[in-house]
N, C-alpha and C positions, 0 to 999 in steps of 0.2 A: 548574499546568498549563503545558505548554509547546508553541508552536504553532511549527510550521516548514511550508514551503512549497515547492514542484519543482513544473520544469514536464517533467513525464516526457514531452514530443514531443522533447525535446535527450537525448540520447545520455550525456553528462554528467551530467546531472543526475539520469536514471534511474538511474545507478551511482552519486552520492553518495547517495541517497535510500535505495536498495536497503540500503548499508553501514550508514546511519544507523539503521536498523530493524535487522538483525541483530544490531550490537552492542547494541541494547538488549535484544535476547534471549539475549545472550552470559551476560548473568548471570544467575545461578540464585537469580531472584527469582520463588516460586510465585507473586505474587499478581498479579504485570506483567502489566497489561491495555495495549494502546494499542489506538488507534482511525485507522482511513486514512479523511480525506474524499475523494471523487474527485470533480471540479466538471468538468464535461464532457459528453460523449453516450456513444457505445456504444463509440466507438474511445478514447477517454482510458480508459474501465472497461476493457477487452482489455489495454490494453499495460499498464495498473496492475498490472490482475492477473498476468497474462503475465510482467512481469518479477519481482515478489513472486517467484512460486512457483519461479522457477530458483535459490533459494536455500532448501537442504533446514533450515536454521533458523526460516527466515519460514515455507514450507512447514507445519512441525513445529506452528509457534504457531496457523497456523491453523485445523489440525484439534485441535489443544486447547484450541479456544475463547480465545485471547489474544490475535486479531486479529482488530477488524472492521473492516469496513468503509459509508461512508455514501455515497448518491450522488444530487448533487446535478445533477439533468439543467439542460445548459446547450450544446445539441446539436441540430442540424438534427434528424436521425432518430427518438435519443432508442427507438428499439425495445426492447432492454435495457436502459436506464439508465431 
C-alpha cells in the first residue's frame, strides 16, 4: 500500500495529484482499485472532486467503480462532507 498526499487548495499540487491518478489508470490493470481520502469540509470535497472529473480517465474509473472516495469532515460547515 502506498500513501501520497496534496494539498489541492495549491494550484500545483492539484495538477501533480490529478497526473498522479491517471497514470495509474493509464494501465490496463482490470482489477486497479485506488481510494481518494479527502480531509476537509465541503470546499476541499468540491475542488477534489471538481478537479478529478476534468480528466475523462479518472472520469472513466469513476463510473466503473475504481475510484472512491472517503471523507474525512475537518470543516467549519461540514454540510456535504
Amino acid at each position: 500500500m502506498e500513501l501520497r498526499f496534496y494539498n489541492v487548495r495549491d494550484a500545483g499540487e492539484r495538477e501533480k495529484s490529478l497526473k498522479d491518478v491517471e497514470n495509474e489508470f493509464k494501465v490496463k490493470d482490470t482489477k486497479c482499485r485506488r481510494v481518494v481520502t479527502i480531509m476537509g469540509g465541503d470546499g476541499s470535497l468540491g475542488t477534489t472532486i471538481k478537479a478529478l472529473r476534468k480528466s475523462e480517465i479518472i472520469d472513466d474509473a469513476m463510473h466503473h467503480g475504481k475510484l472512491f472516495f472517503i471523507v474525512l469532515p475537518y470543516g467549519t460547515g461540514n454540510d456535504g462532507a
